[in-house]
C-alpha positions as protocol buffer text, in pm:
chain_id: "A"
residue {
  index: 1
  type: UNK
  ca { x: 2970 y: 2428 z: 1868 }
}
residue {
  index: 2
  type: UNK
  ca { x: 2644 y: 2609 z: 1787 }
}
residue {
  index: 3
  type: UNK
  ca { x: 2341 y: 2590 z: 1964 }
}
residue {
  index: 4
  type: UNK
  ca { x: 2014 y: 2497 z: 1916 }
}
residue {
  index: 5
  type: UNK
  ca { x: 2130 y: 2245 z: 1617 }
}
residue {
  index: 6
  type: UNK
  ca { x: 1903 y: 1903 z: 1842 }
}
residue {
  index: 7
  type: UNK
  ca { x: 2100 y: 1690 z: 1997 }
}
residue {
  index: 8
  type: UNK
  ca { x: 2198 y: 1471 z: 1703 }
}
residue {
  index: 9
  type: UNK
  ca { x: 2522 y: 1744 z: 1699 }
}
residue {
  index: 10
  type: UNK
  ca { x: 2601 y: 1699 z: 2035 }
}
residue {
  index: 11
  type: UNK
  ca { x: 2647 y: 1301 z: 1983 }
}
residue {
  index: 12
  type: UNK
  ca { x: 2873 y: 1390 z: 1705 }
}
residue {
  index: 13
  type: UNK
  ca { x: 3067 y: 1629 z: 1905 }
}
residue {
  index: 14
  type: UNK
  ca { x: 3023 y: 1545 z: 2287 }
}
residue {
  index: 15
  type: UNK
  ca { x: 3380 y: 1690 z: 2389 }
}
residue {
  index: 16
  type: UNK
  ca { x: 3264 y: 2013 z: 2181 }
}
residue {
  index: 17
  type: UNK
  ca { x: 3328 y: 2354 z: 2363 }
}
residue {
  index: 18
  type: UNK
  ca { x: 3078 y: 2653 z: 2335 }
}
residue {
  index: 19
  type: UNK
  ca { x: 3308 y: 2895 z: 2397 }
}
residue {
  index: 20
  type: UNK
  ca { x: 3615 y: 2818 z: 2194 }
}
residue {
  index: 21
  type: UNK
  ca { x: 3784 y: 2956 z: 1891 }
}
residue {
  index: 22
  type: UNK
  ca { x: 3446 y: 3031 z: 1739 }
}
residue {
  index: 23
  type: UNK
  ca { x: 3429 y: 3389 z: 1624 }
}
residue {
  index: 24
  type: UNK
  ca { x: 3173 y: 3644 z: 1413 }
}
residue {
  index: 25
  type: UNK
  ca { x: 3283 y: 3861 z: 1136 }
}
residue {
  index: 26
  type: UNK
  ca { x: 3181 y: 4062 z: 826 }
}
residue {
  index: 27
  type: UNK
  ca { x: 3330 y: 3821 z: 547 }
}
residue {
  index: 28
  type: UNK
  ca { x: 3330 y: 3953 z: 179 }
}
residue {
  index: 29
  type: UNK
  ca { x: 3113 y: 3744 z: -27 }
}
residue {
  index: 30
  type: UNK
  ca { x: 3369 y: 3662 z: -326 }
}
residue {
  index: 31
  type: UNK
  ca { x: 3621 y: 3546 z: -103 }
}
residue {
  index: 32
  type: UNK
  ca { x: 3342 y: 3251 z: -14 }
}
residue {
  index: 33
  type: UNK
  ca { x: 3322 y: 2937 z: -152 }
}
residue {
  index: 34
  type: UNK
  ca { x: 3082 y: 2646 z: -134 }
}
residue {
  index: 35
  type: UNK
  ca { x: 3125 y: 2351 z: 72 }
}
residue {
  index: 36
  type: UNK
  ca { x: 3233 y: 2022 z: -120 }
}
residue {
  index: 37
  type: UNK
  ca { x: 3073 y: 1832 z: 156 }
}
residue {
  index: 38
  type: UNK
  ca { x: 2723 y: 1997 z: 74 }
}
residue {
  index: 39
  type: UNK
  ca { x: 2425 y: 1766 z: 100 }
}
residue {
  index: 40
  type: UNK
  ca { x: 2190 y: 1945 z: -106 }
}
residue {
  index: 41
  type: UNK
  ca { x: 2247 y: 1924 z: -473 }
}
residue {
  index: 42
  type: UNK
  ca { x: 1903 y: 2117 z: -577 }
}
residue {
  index: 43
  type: UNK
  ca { x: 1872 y: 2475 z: -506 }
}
residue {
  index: 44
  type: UNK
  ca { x: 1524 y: 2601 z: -588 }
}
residue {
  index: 45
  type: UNK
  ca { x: 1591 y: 2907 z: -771 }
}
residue {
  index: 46
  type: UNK
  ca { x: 1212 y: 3089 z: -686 }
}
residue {
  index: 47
  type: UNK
  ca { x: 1295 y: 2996 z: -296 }
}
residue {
  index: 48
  type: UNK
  ca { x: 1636 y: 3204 z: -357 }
}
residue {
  index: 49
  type: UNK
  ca { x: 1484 y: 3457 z: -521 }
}
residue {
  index: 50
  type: UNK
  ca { x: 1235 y: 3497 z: -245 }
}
residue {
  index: 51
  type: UNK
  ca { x: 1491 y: 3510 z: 28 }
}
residue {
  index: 52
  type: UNK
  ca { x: 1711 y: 3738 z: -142 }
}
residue {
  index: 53
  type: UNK
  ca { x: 1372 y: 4001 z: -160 }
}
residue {
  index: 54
  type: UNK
  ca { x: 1358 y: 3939 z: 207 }
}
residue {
  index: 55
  type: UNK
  ca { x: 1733 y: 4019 z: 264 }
}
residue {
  index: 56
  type: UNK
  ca { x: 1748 y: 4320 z: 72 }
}
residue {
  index: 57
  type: UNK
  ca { x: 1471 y: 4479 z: 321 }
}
residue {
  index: 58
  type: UNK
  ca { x: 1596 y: 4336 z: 615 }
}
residue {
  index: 59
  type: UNK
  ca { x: 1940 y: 4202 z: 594 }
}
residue {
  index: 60
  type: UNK
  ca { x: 2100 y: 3893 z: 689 }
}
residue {
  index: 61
  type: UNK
  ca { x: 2001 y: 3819 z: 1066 }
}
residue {
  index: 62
  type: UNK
  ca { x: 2132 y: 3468 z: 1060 }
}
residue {
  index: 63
  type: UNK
  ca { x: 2508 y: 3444 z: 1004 }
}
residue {
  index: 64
  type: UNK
  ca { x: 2612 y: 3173 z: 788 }
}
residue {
  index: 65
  type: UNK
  ca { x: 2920 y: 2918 z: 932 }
}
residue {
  index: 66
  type: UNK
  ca { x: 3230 y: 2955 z: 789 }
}
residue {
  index: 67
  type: UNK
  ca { x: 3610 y: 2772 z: 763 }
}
residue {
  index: 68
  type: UNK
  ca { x: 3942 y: 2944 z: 681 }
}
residue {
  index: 69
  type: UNK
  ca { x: 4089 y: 2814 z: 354 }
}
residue {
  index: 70
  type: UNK
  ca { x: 4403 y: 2894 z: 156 }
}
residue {
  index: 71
  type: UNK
  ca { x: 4196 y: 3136 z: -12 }
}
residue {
  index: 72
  type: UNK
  ca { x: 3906 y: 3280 z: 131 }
}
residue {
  index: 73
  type: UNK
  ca { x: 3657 y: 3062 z: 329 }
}
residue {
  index: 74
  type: UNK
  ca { x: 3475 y: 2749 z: 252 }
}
residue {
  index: 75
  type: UNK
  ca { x: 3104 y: 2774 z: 381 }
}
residue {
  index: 76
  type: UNK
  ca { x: 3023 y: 2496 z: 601 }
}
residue {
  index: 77
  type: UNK
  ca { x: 2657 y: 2579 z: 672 }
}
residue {
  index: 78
  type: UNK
  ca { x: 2478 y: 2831 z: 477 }
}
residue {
  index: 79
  type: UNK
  ca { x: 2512 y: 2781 z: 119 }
}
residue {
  index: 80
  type: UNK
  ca { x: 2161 y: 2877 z: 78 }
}
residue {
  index: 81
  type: UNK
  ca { x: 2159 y: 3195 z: 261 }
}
residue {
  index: 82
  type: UNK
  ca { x: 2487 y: 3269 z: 91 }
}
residue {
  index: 83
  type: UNK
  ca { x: 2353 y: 3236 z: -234 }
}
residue {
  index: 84
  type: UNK
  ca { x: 2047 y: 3467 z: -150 }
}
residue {
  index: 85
  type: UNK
  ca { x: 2275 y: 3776 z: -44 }
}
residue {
  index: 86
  type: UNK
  ca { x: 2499 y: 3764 z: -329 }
}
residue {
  index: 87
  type: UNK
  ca { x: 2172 y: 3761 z: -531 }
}
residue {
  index: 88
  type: UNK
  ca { x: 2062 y: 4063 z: -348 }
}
residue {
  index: 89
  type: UNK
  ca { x: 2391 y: 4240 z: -385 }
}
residue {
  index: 90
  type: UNK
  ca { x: 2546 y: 4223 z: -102 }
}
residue {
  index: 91
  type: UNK
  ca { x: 2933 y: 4267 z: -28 }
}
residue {
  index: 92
  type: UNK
  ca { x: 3007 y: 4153 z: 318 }
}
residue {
  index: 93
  type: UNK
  ca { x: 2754 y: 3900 z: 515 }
}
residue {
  index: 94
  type: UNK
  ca { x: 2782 y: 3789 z: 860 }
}
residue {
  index: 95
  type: UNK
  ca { x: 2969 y: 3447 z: 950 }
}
residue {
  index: 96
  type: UNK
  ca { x: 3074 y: 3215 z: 1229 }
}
residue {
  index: 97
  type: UNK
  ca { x: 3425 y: 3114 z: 1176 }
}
residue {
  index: 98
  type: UNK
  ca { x: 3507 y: 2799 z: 1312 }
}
residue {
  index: 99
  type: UNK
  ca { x: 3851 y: 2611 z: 1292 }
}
residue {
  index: 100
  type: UNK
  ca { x: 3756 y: 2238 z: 1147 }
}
residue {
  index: 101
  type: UNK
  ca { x: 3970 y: 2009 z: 974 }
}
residue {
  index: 102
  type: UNK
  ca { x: 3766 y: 1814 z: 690 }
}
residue {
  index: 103
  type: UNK
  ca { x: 3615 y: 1554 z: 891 }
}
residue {
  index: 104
  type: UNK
  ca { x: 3473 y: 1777 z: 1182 }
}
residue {
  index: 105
  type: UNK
  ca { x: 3350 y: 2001 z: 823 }
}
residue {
  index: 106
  type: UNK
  ca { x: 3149 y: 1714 z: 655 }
}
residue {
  index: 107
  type: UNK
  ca { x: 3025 y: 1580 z: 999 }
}
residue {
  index: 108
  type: UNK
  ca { x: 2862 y: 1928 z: 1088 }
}
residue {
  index: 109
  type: UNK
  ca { x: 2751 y: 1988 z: 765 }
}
residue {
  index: 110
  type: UNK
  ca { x: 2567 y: 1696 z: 677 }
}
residue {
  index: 111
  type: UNK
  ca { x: 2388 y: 1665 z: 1062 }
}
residue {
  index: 112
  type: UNK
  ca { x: 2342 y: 2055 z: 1047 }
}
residue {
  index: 113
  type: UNK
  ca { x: 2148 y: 1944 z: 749 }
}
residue {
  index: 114
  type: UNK
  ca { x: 1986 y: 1715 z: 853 }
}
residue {
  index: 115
  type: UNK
  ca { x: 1870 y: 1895 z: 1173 }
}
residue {
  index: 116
  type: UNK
  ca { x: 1701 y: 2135 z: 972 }
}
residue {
  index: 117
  type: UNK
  ca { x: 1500 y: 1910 z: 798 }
}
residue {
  index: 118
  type: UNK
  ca { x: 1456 y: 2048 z: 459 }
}
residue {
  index: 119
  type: UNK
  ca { x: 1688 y: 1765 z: 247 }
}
residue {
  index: 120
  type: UNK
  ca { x: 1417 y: 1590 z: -46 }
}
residue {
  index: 121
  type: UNK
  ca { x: 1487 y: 1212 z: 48 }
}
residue {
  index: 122
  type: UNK
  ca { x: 1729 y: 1165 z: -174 }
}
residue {
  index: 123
  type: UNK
  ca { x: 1990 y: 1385 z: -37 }
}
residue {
  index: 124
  type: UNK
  ca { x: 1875 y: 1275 z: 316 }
}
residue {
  index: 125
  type: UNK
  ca { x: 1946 y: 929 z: 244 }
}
residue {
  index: 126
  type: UNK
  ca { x: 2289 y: 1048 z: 118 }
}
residue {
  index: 127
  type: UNK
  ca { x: 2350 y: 1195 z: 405 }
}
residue {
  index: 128
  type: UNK
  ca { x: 2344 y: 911 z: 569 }
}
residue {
  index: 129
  type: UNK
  ca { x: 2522 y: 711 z: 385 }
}
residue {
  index: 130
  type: UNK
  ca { x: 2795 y: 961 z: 398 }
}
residue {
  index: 131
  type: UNK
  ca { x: 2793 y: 930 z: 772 }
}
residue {
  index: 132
  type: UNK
  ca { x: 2759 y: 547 z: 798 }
}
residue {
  index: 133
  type: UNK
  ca { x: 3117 y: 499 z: 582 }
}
residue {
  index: 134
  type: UNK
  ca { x: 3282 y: 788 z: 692 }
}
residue {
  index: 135
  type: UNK
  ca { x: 3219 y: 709 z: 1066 }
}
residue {
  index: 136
  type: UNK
  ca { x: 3246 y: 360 z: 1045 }
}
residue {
  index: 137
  type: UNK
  ca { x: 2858 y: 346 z: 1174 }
}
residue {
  index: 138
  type: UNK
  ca { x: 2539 y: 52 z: 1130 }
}
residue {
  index: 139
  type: UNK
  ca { x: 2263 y: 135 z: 1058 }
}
residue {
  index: 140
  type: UNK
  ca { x: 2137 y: 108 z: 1447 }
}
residue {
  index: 141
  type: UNK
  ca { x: 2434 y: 294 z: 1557 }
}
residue {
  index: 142
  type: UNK
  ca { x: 2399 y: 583 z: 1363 }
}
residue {
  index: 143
  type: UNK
  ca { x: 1979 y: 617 z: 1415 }
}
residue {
  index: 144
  type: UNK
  ca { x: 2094 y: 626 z: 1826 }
}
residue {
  index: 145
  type: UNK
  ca { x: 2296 y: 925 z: 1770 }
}
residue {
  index: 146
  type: UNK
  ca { x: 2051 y: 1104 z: 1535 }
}
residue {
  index: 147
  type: UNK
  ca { x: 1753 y: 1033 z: 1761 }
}
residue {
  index: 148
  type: UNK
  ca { x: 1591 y: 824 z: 1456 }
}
residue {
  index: 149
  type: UNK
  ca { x: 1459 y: 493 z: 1457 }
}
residue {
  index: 150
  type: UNK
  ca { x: 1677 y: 225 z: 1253 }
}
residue {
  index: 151
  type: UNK
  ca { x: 1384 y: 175 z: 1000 }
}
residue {
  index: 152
  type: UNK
  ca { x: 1367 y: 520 z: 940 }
}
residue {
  index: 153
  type: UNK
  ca { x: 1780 y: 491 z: 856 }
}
residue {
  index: 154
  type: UNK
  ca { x: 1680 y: 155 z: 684 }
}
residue {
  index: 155
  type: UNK
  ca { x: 1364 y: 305 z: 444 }
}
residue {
  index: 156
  type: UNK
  ca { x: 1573 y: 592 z: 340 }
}
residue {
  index: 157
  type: UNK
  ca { x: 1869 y: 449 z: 199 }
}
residue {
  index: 158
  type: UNK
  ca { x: 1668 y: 205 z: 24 }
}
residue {
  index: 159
  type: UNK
  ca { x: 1557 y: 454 z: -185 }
}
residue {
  index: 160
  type: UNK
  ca { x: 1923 y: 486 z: -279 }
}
residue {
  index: 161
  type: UNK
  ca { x: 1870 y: 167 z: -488 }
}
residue {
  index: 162
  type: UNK
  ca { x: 1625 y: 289 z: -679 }
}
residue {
  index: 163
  type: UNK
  ca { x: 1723 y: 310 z: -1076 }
}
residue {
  index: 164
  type: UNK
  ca { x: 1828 y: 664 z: -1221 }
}
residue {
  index: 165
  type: UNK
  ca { x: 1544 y: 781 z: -1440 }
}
residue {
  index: 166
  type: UNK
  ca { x: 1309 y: 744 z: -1079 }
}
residue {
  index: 167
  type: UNK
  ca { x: 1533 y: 911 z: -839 }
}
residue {
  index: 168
  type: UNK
  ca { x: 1475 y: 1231 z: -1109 }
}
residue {
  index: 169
  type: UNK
  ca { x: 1133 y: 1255 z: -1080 }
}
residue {
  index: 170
  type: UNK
  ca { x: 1197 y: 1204 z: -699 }
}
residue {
  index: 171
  type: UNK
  ca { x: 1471 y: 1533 z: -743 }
}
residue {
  index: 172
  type: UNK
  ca { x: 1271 y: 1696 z: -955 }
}
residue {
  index: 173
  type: UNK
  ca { x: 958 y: 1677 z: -721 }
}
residue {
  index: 174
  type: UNK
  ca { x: 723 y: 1509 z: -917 }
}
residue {
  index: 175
  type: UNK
  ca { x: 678 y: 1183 z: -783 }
}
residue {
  index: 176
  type: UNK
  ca { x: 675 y: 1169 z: -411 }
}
residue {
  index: 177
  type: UNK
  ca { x: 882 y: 946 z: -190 }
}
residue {
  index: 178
  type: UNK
  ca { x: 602 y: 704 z: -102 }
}
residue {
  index: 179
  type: UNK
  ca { x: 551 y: 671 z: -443 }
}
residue {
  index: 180
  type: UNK
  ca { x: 966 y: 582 z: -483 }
}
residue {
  index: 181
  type: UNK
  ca { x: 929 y: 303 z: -208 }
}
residue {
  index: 182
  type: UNK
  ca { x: 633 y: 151 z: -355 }
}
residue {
  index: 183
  type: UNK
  ca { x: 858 y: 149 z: -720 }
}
residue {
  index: 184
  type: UNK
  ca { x: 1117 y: -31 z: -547 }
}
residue {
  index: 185
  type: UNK
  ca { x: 892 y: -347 z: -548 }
}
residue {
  index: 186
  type: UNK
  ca { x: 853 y: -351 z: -889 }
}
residue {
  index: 187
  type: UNK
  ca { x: 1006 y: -668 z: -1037 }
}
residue {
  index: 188
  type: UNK
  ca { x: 996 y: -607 z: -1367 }
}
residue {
  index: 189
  type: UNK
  ca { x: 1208 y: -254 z: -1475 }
}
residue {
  index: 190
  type: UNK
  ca { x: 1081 y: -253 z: -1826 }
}
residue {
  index: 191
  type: UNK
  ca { x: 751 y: -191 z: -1718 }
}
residue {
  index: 192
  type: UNK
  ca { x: 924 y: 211 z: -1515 }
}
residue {
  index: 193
  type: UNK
  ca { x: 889 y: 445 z: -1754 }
}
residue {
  index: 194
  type: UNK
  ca { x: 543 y: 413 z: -1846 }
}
residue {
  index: 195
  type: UNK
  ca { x: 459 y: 366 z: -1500 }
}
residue {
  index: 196
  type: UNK
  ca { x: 613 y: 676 z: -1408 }
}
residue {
  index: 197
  type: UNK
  ca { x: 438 y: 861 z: -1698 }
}
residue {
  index: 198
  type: UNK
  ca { x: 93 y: 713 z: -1543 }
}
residue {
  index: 199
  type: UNK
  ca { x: 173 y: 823 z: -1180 }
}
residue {
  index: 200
  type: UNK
  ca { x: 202 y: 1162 z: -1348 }
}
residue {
  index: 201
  type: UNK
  ca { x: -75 y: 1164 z: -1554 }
}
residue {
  index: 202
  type: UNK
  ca { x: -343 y: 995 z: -1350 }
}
residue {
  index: 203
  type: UNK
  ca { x: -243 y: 1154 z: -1018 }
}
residue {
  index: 204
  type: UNK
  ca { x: -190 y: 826 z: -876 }
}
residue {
  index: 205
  type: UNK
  ca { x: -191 y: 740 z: -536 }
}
residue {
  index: 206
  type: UNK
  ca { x: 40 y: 552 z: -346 }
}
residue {
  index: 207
  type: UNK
  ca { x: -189 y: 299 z: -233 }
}
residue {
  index: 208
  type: UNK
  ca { x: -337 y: 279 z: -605 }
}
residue {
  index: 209
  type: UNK
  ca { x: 61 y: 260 z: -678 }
}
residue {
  index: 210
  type: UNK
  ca { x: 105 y: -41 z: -474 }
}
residue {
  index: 211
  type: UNK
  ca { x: -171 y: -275 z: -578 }
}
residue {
  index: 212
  type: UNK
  ca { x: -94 y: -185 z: -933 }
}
residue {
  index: 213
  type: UNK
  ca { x: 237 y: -341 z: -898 }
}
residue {
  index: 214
  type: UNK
  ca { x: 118 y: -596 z: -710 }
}
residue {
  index: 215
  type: UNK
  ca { x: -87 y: -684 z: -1036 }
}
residue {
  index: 216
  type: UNK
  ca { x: 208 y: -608 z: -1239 }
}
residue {
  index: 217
  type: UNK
  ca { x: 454 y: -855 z: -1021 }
}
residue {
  index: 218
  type: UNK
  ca { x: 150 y: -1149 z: -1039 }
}
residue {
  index: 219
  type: UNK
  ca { x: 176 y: -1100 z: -1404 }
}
residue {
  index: 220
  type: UNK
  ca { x: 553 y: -1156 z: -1436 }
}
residue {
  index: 221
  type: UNK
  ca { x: 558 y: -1437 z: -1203 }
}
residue {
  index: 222
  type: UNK
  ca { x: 241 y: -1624 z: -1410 }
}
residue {
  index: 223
  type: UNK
  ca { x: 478 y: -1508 z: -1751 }
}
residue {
  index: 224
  type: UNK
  ca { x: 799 y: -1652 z: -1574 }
}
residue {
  index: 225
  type: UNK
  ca { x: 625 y: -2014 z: -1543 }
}
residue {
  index: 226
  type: UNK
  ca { x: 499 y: -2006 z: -1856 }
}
residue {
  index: 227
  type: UNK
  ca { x: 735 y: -1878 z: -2081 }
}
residue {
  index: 228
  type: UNK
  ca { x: 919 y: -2205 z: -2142 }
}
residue {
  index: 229
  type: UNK
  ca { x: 580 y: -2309 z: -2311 }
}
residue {
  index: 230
  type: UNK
  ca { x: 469 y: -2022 z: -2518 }
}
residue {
  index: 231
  type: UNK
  ca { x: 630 y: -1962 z: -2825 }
}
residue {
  index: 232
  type: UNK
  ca { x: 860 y: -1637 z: -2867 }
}
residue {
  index: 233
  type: UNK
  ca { x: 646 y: -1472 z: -3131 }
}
residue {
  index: 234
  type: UNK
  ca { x: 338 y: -1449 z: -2904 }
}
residue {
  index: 235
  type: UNK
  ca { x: 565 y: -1312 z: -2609 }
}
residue {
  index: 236
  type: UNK
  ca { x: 696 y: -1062 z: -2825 }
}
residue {
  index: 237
  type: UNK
  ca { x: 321 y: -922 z: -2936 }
}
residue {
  index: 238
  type: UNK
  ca { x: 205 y: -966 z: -2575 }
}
residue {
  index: 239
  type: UNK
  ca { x: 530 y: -770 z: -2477 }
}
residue {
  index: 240
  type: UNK
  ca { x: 408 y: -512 z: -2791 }
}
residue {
  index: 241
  type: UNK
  ca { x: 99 y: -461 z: -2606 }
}
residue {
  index: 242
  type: UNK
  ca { x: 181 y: -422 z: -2269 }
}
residue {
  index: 243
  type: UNK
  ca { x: 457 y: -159 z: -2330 }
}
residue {
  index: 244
  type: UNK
  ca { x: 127 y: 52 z: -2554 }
}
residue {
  index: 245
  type: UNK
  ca { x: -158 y: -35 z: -2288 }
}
residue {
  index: 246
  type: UNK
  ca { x: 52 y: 16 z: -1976 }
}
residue {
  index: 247
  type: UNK
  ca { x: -118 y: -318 z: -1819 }
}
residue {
  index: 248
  type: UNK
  ca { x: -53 y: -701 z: -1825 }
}
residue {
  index: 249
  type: UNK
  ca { x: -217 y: -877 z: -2140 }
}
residue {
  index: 250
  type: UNK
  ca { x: -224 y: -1224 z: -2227 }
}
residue {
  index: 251
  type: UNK
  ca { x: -258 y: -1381 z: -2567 }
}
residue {
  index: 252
  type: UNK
  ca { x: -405 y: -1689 z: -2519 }
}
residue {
  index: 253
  type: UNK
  ca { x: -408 y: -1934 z: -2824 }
}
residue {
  index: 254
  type: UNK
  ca { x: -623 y: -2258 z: -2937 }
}
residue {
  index: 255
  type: UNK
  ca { x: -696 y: -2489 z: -3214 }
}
residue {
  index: 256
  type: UNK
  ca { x: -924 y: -2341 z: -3382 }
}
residue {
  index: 257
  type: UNK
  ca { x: -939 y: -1978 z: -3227 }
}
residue {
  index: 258
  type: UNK
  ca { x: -777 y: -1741 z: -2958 }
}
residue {
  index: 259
  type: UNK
  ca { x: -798 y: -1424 z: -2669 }
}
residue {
  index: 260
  type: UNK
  ca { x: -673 y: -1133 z: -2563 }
}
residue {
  index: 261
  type: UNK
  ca { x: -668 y: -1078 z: -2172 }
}
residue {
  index: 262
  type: UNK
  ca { x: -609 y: -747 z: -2051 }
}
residue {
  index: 263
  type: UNK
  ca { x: -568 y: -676 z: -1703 }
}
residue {
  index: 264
  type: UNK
  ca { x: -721 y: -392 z: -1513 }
}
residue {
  index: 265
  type: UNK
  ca { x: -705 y: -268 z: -1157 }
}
residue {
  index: 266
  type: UNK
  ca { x: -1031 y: -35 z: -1103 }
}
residue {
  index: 267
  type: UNK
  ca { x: -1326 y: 128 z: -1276 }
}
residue {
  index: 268
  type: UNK
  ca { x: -1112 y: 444 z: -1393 }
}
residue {
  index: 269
  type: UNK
  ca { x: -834 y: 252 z: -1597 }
}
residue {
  index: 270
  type: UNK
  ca { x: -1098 y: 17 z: -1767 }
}
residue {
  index: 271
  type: UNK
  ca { x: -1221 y: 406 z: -1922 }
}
residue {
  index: 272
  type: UNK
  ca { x: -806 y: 449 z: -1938 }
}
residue {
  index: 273
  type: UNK
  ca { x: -799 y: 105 z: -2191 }
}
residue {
  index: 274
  type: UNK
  ca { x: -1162 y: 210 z: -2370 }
}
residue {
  index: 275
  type: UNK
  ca { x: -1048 y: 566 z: -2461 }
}
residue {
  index: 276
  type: UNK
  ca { x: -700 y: 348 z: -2585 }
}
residue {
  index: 277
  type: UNK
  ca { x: -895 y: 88 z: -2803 }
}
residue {
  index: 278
  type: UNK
  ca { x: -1243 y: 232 z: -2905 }
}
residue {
  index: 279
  type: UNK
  ca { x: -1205 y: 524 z: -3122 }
}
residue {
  index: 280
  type: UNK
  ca { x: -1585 y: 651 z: -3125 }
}
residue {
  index: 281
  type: UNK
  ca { x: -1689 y: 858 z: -3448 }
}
residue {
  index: 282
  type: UNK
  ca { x: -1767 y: 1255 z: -3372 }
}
């Protein structure tokens, strides 16, 4: 196997030999082809760009890993690099080829992977989960052989729950993954999109994340108890208001007259709600 990968490939492959079949050779680029076991689904296309300048001056100095196929080779580590030289041009590229059938393949590229440590948490966590059914592993099991701690394991493939529309701002790098675990709390799933929109737009915090769906969460739980009791055509204009304000609000009725409760967490999102309801003449 190859060195210097940690020691989360040597639990994968204790019986491995250094010195076996493994050769290096000049492989033509269009006879490669990517690896269907590939963790990473995003390549950033500037970060390609950049490494392709840097090959064209000084080549490729790390060889990419490679697997006989029918046709050609499948790449088992390297897509990345791989993609850079055929961007700068090149014809041939360096490459380890290594005899693996399809399981010793997805094993080594999805711990090579994760060894390297540049996966968004997304693909790390389905990484893992790729290894936990494929190997047959728990969650403690596998964190012993990767040298992690189980709620490290644990916290990233909860993030797997998380609804579609969040795990693309996760992809897509504008939320951050603190920001996706604090999300998963949320009770109430109507209430995501604008949420997301407002972690954008105010620059939220985590921690300003978390107590703002703590807020959120008392809200639904005071709406759950109630709801039996308050007729449907005041939930529906409370439910009218929350989805415009972004915040809890309560219509509260009486005999003779009524109120409007709207909820806010901190000095800047009362200015938020004023700048929403006041319109102030020029």
């Amino acid at each position: 196997m190859a060195k210097g990968l940690g020691r989360g490939i040597n639990a994968f492959f204790p019986d491995a030999d250094d010195t076996a079949e493994d050769r290096i050779e000049e492989v033509a680029v269009k006879d490669l082809r990517p690896n269907p076991y590939q963790p990473r689904k995003i390549f950033d296309d500037e970060a390609i760009q950049e490494l392709a300048v840097s090959i064209q001056k000084q080549g490729l100095i790390q060889p990419i890993t490679v697997r006989p196929s029918v046709k050609g080779y499948e790449i088992v580590v390297g897509e990345r690099r791989f993609r850079a030289a055929r961007e700068a041009g090149l014809k041939r590229i360096p490459a380890v080829i290594k005899e693996l059938n399809d399981d010793e393949m997805m094993e080594l590229a999805l711990i090579e992977n994760l060894q390297r440590e540049d996966l968004n948490v997304l693909e790390e966590a389905r990484a893992y989960q790729k290894l936990m059914e494929h190997l047959q592993l728990n969650q403690t099991e596998l964190a012993a052989r990767l040298g992690k701690s189980r709620p490290h394991i644990a916290n990233y493939l909860r993030l797997l729950k998380l609804p579609e529309l969040v795990q693309d701002y996760v992809n897509a790098g504008t939320i951050s993954s603190g920001h996706a675990r604090a999300l998963l709390g949320l009770k109430n799933e109507r209430e995501l999109s604008g949420l997301l929109q407002r972690i954008v737009k105010e620059e939220m915090s985590v921690r300003r994340l978390e107590e703002l769906i703590q807020r959120l969460n008392d809200g639904v739980s005071r709406e759950t108890k109630k709801e039996k009791s308050v007729p449907a055509a005041i939930r529906r204009r409370e439910s009218r208001l929350k989805s415009y304000l972004g915040t809890n609000v309560h219509i509260r009725t009486g005999k003779k007259k009524g109120r409007i409760e709207i909820d806010y967490a901190d000095e800047s999102e009362l200015e938020r709600l004023l700048e929403m309801l006041v319109h102030e003449e020029e």
